[in-house]
N, C-alpha and C positions, 0 to 999 in steps of 0.2 A: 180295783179301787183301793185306796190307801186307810191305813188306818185312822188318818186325820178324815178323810171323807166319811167313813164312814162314822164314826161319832157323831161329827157335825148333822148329820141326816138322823140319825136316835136322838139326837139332843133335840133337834129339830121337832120330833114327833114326839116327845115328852113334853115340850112346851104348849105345843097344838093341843096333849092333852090336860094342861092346866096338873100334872102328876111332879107337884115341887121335889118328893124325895127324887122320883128319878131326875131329873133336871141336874139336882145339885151334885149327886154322884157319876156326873162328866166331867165337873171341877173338882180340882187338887184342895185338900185344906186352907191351903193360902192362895189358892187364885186373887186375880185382881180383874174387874169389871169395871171398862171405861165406859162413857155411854152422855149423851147430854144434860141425863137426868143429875149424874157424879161419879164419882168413884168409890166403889164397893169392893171389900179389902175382905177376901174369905165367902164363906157359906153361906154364915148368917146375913152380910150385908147383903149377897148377893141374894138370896131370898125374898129378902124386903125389896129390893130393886123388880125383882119378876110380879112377886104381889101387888106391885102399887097397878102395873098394865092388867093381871086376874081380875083382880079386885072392881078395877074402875071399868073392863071391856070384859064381860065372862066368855064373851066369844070370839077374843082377842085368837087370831089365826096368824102365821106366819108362812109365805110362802116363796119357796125361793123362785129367783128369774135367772137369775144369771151366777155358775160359777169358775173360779177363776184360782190356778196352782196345780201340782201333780200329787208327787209322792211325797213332797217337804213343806214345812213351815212357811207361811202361815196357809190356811184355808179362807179362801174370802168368797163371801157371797152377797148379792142383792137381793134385797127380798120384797115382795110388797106384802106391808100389816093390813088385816083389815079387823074390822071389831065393831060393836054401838058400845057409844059412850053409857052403860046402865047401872052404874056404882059409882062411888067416891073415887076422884082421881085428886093427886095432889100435883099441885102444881109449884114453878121454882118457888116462888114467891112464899111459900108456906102454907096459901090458901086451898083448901079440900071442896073443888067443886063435887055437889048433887049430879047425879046419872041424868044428863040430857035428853038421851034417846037417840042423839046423831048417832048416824054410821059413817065411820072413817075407813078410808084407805090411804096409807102413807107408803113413801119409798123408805126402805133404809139398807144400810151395808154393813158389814163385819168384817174383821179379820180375826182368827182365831189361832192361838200358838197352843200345840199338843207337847207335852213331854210325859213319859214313862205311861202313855193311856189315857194322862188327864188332862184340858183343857186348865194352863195357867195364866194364859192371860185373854181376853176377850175383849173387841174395842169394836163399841156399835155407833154407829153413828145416821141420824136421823133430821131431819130438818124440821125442829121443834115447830117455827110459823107453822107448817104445813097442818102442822097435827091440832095445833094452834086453832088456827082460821075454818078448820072444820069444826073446829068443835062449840064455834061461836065467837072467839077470841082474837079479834082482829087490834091492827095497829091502830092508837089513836087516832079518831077523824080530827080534819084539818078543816080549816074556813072553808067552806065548799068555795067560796067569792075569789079565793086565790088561785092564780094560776102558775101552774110550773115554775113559768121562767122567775116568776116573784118569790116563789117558797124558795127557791135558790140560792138567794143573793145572800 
């Protein structure tokens, strides 16, 4: 197993344990965290980026399905999240929804770049509807009275 796999899998089981010190010392001081939520530039952001999912799912779990690379850059994995929405979660918009109760499970993926031991760069990507529409937050309803081929034109 490579050195990049093997972090990826402790980073992995530091997250699972909601244990932010260890988490953040997988990341380089300057790391950069892509992700749909933004981009988190260092420690600190990266931090507040992990808290906002603690904070709003306490039993926010990450498990992988699929991985994918050898012994070189990047490490990529699939994962599926699962969690109940039971805290403040914020959303793009600004707004800080109350703990639902729903339980989510979402798809997401990574790539992850190691240099000298540390993860510098990491790009997660998630299909926000998804997370979205479970969580009670669907696209605006339309005339129910229209049809397809008219919402169209």
């Amino acid at each position: 197993m490579s050195e990049f796999w093997d972090l990826k899998h402790r980073l992995c089981d530091a997250v699972n344990a909601h244990d932010m010190e260890r988490v953040l010392d997988f990341y380089s001081p300057d790391a950069v965290f892509v992700s749909p939520v933004g981009i988190a530039e260092g420690r600190e952001q990266i931090a507040w980026l992990y808290q906002q999912f603690f904070k709003g799912f306490p039993d926010f779990h990450q498990t992988p399905v699929f991985e994918v690379g050898d012994a070189d850059n990047p490490a990529v994995t699939e994962w599926t999240v699962t969690g109940t929405h039971k805290g403040p979660f914020l959303l793009p918009d600004g707004r800080e929804v109350q703990g639902s109760g729903r339980h989510v499970v979402f798809r997401a993926t990574c790539s992850t770049f190691v240099d000298h031991g540390k993860i510098v760069s990491h790009r997660e990507y998630f299909d926000q509807l998804e997370l979205y529409t479970q969580l009670g937050f669907g696209l605006a309803e339309r005339d129910p009275s229209l049809r397809f081929a008219e919402a169209c034109r």
